[in-house]
ZAMARGU-4260 file (C-alpha; in steps of 0.2 Angstrom, whole numbers, plus 5000, padded with zeros to 4 digits):
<rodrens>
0) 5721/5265/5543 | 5711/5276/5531 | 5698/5281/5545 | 5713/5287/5557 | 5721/5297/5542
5) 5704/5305/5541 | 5702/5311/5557 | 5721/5318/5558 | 5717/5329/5543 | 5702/5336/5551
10) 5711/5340/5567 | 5723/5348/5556 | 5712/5359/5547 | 5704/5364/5564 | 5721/5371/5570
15) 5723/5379/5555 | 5708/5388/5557 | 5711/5394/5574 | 5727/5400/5570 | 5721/5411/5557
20) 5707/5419/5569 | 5715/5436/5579 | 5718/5435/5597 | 5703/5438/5612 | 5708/5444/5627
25) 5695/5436/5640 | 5694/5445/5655 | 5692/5434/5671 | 5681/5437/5684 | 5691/5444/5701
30) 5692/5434/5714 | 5688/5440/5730 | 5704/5441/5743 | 5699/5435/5760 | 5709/5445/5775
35) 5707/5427/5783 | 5699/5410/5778 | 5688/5411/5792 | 5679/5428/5794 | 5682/5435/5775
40) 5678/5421/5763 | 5665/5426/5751 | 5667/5444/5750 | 5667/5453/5733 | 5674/5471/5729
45) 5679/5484/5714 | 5693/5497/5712 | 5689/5514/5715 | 5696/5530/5712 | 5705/5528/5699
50) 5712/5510/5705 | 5718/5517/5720 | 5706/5514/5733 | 5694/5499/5736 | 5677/5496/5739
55) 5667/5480/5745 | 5650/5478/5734 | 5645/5460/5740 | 5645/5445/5748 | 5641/5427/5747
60) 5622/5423/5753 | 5630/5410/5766 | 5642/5420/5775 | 5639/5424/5794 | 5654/5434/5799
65) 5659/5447/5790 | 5678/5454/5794 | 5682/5469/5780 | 5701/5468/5776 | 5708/5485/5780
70) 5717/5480/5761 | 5714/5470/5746 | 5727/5470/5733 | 5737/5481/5743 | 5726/5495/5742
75) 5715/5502/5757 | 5698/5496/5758 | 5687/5514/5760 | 5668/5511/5755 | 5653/5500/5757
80) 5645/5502/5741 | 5625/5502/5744 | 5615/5486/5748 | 5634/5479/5746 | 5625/5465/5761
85) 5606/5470/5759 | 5594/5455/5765 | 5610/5445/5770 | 5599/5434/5780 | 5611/5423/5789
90) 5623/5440/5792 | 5626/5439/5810 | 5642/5448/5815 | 5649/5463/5803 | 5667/5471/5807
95) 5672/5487/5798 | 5692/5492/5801 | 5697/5509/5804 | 5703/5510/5783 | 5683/5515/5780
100) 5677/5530/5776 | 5661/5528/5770 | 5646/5516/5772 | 5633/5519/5757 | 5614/5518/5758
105) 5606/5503/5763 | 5623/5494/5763 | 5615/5481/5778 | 5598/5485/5775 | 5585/5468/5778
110) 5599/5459/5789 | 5587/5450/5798 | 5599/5439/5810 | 5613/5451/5809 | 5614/5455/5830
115) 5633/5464/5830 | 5640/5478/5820 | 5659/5486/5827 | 5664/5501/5818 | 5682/5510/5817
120) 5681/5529/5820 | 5685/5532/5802 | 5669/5531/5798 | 5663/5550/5792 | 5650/5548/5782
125) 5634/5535/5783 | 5619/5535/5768 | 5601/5532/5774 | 5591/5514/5781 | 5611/5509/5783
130) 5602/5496/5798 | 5586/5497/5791 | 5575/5480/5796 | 5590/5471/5804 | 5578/5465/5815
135) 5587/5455/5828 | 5600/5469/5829 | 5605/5475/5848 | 5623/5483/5851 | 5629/5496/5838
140) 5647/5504/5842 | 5644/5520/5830 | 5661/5529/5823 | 5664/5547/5834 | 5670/5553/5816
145) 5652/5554/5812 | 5644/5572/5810 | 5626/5567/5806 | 5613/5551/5807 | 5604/5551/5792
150) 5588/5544/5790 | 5580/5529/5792 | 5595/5522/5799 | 5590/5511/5812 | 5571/5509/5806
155) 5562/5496/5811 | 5575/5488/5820 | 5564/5476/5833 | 5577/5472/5843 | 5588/5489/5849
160) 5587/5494/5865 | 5600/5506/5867 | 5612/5517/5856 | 5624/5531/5859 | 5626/5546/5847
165) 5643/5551/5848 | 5646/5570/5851 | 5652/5572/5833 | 5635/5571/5826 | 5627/5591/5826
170) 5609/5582/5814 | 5598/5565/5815 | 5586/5563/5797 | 5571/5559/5797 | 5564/5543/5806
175) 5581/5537/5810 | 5576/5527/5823 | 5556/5526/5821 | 5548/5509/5823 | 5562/5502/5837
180) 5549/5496/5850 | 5562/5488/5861 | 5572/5504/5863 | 5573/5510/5880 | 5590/5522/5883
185) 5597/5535/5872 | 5614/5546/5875 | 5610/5561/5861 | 5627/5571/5857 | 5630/5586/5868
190) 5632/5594/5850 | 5617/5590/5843 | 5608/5604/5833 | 5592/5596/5823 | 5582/5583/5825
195) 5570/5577/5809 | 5554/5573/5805 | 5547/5558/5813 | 5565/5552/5823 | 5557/5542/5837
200) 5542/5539/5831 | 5533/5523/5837 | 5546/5519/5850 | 5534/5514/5863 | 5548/5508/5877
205) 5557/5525/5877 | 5552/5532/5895 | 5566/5549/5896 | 5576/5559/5884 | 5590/5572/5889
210) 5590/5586/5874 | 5607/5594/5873 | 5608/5614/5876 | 5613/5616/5858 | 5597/5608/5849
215) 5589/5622/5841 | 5576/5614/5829 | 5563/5596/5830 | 5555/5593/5815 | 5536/5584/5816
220) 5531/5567/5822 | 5546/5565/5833 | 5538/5555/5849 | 5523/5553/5840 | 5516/5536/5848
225) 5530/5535/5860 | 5515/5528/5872 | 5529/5526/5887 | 5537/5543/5886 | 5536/5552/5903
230) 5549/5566/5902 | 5558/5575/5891 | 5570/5589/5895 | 5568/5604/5884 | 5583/5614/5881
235) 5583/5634/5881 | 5591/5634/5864 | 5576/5627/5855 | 5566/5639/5845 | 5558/5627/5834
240) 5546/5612/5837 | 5534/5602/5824 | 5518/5597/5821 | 5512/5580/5831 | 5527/5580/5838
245) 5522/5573/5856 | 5504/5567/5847 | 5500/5550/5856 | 5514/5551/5872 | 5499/5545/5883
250) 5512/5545/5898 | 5517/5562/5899 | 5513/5571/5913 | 5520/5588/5912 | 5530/5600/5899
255) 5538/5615/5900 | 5541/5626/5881 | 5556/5634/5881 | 5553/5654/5880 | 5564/5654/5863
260) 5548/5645/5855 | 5535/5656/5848 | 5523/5646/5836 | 5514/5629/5841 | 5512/5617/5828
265) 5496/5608/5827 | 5492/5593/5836 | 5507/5595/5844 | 5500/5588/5864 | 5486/5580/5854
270) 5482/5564/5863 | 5494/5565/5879 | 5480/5557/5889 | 5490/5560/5906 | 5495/5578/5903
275) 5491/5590/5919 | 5502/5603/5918 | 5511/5614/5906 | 5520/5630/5907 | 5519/5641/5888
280) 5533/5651/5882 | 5529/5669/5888 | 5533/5675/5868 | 5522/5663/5861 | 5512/5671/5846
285) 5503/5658/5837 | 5495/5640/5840 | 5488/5631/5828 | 5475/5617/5828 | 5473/5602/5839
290) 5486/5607/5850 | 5479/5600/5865 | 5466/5592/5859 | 5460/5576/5867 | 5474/5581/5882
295) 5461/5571/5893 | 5471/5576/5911 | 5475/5594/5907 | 5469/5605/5921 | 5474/5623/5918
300) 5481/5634/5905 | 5486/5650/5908 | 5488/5659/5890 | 5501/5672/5887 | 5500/5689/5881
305) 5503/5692/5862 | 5491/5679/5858 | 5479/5684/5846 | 5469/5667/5840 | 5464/5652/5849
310) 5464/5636/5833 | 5450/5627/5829 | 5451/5613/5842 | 5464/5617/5853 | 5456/5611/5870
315) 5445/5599/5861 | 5441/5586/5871 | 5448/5593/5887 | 5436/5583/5898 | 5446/5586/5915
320) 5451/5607/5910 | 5443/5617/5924 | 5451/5635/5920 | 5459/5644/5906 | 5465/5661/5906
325) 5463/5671/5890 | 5472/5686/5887 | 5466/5703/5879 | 5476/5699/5865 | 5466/5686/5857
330) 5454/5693/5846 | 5448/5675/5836 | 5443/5660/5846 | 5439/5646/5832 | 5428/5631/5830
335) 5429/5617/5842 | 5441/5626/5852 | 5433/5621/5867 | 5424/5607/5862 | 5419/5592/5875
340) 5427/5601/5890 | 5414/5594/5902 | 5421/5600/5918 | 5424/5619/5915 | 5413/5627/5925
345) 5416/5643/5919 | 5427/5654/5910 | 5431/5673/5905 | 5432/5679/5886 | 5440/5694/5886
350) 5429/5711/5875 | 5445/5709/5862 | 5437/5694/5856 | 5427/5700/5840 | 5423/5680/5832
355) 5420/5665/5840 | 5419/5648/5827 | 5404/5636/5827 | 5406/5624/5840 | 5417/5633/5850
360) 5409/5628/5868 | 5399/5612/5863 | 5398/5601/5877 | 5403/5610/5888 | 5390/5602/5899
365) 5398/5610/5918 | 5398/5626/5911 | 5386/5638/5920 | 5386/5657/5916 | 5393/5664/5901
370) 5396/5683/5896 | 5396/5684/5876 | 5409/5698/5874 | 5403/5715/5868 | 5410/5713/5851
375) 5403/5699/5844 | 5389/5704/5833 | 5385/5685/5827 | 5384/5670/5836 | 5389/5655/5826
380) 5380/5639/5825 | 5380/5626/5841 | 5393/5640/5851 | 5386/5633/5865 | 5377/5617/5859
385) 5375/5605/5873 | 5380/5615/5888 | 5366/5606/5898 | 5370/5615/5914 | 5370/5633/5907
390) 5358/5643/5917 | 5363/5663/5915 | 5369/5673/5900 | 5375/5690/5897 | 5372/5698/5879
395) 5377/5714/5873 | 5363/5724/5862 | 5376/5724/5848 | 5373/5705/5846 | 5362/5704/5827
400) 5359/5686/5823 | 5360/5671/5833 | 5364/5656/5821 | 5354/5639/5821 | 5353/5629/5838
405) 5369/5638/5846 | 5359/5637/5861 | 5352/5619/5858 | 5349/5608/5871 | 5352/5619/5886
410) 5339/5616/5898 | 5343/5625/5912 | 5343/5639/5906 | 5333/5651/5916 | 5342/5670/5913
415) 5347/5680/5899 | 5354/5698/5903 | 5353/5708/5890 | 5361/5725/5888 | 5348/5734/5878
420) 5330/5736/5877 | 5315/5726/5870 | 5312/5732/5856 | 5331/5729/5851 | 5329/5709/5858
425) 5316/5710/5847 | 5324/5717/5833 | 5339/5701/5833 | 5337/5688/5820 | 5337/5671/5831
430) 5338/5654/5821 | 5330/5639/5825 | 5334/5626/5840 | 5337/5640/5853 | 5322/5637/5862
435) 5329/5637/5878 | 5335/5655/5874 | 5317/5659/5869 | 5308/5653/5882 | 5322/5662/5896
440) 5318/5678/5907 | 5326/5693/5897 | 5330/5705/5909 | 5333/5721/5898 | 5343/5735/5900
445) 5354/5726/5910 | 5370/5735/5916 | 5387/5725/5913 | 5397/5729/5924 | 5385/5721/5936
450) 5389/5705/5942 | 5377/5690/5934 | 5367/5684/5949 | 5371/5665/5956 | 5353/5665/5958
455) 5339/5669/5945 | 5331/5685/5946 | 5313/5682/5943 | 5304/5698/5936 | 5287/5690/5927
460) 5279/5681/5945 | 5285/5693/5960 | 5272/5709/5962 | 5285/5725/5962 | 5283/5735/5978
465) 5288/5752/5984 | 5295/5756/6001 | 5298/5770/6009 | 5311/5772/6028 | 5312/5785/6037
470) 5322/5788/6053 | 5316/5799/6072 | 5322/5804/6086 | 5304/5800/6096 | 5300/5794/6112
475) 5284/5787/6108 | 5275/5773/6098 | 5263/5777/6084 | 5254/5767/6070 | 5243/5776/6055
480) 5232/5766/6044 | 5224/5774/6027 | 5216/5764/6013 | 5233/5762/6002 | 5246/5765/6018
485) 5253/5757/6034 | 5264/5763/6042 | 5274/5755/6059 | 5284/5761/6070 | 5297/5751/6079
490) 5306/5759/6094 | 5324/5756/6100 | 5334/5760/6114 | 5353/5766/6113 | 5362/5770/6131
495) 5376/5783/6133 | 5385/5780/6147 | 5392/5795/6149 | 5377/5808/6153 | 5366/5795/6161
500) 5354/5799/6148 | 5341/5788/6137 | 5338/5790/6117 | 5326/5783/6109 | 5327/5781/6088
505) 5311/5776/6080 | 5308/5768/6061 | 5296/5771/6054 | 5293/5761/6035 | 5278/5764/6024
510) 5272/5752/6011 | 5263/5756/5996 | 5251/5746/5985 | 5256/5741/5967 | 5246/5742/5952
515) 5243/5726/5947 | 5253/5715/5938 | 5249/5709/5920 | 5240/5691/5921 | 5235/5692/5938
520) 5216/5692/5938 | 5212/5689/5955 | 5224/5705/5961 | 5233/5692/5975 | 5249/5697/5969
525) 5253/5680/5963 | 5251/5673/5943 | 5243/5655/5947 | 5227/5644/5944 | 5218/5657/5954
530) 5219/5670/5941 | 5215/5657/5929 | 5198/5653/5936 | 5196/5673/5940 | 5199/5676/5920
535) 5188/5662/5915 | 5174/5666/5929 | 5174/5685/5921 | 5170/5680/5903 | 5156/5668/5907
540) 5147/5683/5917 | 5151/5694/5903 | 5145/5681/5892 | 5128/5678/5901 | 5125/5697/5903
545) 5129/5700/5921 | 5142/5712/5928 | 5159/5705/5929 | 5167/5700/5945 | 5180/5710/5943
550) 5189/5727/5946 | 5195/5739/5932 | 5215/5736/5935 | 5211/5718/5936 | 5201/5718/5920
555) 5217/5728/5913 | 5227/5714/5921 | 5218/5702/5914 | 5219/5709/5894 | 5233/5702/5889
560) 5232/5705/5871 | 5228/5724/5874 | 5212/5722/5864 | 5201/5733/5876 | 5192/5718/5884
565) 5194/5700/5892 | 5189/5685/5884 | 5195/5667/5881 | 5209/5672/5870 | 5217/5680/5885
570) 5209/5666/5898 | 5220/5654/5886 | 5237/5668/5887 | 5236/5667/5907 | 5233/5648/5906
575) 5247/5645/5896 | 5260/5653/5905 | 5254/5646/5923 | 5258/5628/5913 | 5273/5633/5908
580) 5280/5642/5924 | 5271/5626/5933 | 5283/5616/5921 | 5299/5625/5926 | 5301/5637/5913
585) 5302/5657/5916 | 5291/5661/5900 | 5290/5681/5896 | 5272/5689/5888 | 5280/5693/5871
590) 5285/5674/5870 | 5265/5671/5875 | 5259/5679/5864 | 5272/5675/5849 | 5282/5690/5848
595) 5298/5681/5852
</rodrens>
């Protein structure tokens, strides 16, 4: 009895205690009010707005059907909040009723089984990566309240093949769609103004797009690695177009620039393996570097007026290019700009040009004649490294230096035709590696408006003769022999049927003797062994005190150094150049003898 009399009292004093505490108002969670017990369960929101609006911020990690009420508490459901059903992984079917507004960023962003979404035409405004990862996602109703597709909305969605942007939209953010290898078929909006950086980007199953009249502006990267593109339609309106923007589109075929479009961003075609054809805006200014580059298909280019500069690498790598058309304009052509175009055979640059870069025709290994223009007064470094099939170049005498191997490694190369004299060849300052340059014929004072012959013109081998044709009116034959001159006389017979009578026209062409040629020794006319063997004959008699076997002009022929006398110093001059004209070469006395 004593022990329940305790405890009572203790009881007591407890509620006595409590009673004298102040009151705590303890605020219970909300719970979440389900539109119906089967597609709504789960969902948590928050009042907005000053009570008057709601806003959904969450959901239970099992739900798989997502119906947003239109209302909760009575009040209209307006928002998404962000990542309100981010990485919902067993998310498959999302619908939003036509009471929302808004859907905030990343609101289903990581919904990796989530393959639905149905959205009212409330919708107005959508943040970025909205849909970004979902994966498995395929059909996407998008609200035609929407004016603009922000980015990274559909990144990285594996499983889209097709979306329609409705006409309300006028911009698409960057890389709203990059990264969706399954998509195939896009409707643009007619209304559609700018496209951002990077939109399509990787969307390798994407074979056409229809640009609407009204885009005006496409940021970089947009098809870049879109590797089954083949066409896109480019609309008059646009007069803007980024960098890389087709870099990697190794299906495309042909392009044509709208005329709006006056600057080329660089890298812009780099890579289109299977371009052939592309027409250039006819008020294009500028092109930057890369922009063809490594366009492995390209053909021809015909390059518009106004264009002052062709970028550093702009053909690079244009194995199948066969013409280009430069226009006076351009006054720059940059390094590498014609880099590895194997197949061009040849190729104009205009006198504007007063720079060409290092590298500029490097492998160029078809290319066969080449006129430097007038203004260049430097040729850079490896201009024309490894053009193995160069054989012929024109240079102006206002040409000063030619920088280290920029003729390296071109070993056909028989002709140079050179504007000014010998001693102004003499006078360029000529680096190392251009032996192929060094051991060519110079032919100086060449005039430039005559055409380069298809054929080289030898000069050092070939005796130079006078000749001398005159024309009669004699009826006989007659022949006159002197010591230096012959003289022939062929007869022809011309009818006029008229007056019955005969004519008979005589031609008579004389033939004079050269002096001979420096080198040849023997006086046949002809630098070989012979004149070898006549040089070498000469010295030995001179050397045993006999009379040389030789005349004065071929004693004179014979001193190559111009010391006054023959000896095996020249012997070895005239032996040399006969190995090296045996050995293909077109060698010239000041390179024999070390001047050049």
């Amino acid at each position: 009895m004593k022990k329940i009399g305790k405890i009572f009292a203790a009881l007591t004093a407890a509620t006595l205690c409590v009673g004298a505490l102040p009151a705590v108002q303890i605020a219970l969670p909300r719970v979440s009010i389900a539109a119906s017990a089967e597609s709504a369960d789960g969902l948590t929101y928050q009042l907005i707005n000053d009570g008057t609006e709601v806003a959904i911020t969450g959901c239970d990690d099992d739900v798989t059907i997502a119906t947003i009420p239109s209302e909760i508490e009575g009040k209209p459901v307006t928002k998404i909040s962000s990542y309100a059903f981010s990485s919902k992984s067993k998310l498959v079917k999302v619908t939003i009723p036509d009471s929302v507004i808004s859907i905030e960023n990343s609101a289903f962003n990581g919904c990796s089984h989530l393959r639905i979404v149905t959205m009212a035409n409330s919708v107005q405004t959508m943040g970025t990566a909205v849909f970004a990862n979902c994966s498995e996602l395929k059909e996407v109703t998008l609200s035609e309240s929407l004016t603009e597709i922000k980015g990274s909305m559909f990144s990285e969605c594996d499983n889209l093949t097709e979306i329609v942007i409705p006409d309300s939209v006028t911009a698409i953010g960057n890389n709203a769609f990059s990264s969706c290898p399954r998509l195939k078929q896009i409707s643009l909006s007619k209304n559609l103004v700018s496209i951002g950086n990077s939109v399509f980007q990787s969307c390798p199953a994407l074979t056409s797009v229809e640009l609407s009249d009204s885009v005006t502006t496409m940021g970089n990267y947009v098809f870049c690695d879109c590797t089954g593109l083949e066409y896109v339609s480019m609309p008059k309106s646009l007069t803007s177009m980024g960098d890389h923007l087709f870099f990697g589109c190794s299906a495309l075929t042909s392009i044509a620039i709208p005329d709006g479009v006056s600057t080329l961003k660089s890298y812009i075609f780099s890579g289109c393996t299977s371009l052939e054809k592309v027409k250039l805006p006819e008020k294009l200014s500028k092109m930057e570097s890369g922009v063809f580059n490594s366009c492995e298909s390209l053909l021809e280019v015909v390059l518009p007026d106004g264009l002052t500069e062709i970028a550093e690498g702009t053909f690079g790598d244009c194995k199948k290019l066969i013409h280009v058309e430069i226009p006076d304009s351009v006054l720059v052509i940059n390094n590498s700009a014609f880099h590895g175009c194997e197949s061009l055979e040849k190729i104009s640059i205009p006198n504007s040009v007063i720079s060409m870069g290092d590298y500029t025709f490097d492998g160029c290994s078809s290319l066969k004649s080449i006129t430097v223009p007038e203004n260049i007064m430097s040729l850079e470094g490896h201009a024309f490294n490894d053009c193995s099939n160069l054989e012929s170049v024109l240079l102006f005498k206002d040409v000063t230096e030619i920088q280290y191997a920029a003729f390296n490694n071109c070993k056909n190369l028989k002709d140079v035709y050179y504007t000014g004299s010998e001693d102004d060849w003499n006078a360029i300052q000529i680096d190392s590696y251009n032996d192929a340059l060094l051991n060519a014929t110079i032919h100086y004072n060449w005039d430039p408006n005559d055409p380069i012959p298809t054929q080289p013109v030898v000069t050092t081998t070939t005796l130079p003769t006078t000749t001398t044709t005159t024309t009669t009116t004699e009826s006989t034959t007659e022949q006159t022999t002197a010591e230096t001159t012959a003289t022939t006389t062929t007869n022809t017979t011309a009818a006029t049927a008229t007056e019955a009578t005969a004519t008979t026209t005589a031609t008579t062409t004389t033939t004079t003797t050269p002096t001979v040629a420096k080198g040849d020794a023997s006086g046949d006319g002809v630098l070989d062994t012979n004149d070898v063997f006549e040089a070498m004959l000469y010295v030995a008699y001179c050397g045993a005190g006999m009379s040389g076997n030789l005349t004065d002009d071929q004693i004179a022929a014979a001193d190559i150094d111009g010391d006054g006398s023959v000896d095996s110093t020249d012997v070895y001059y005239i032996l040399y150049y006969v190995a090296l004209q045996g050995a293909g070469k077109n060698p010239t006395w000041d390179f024999i003898l070390g001047r050049k």
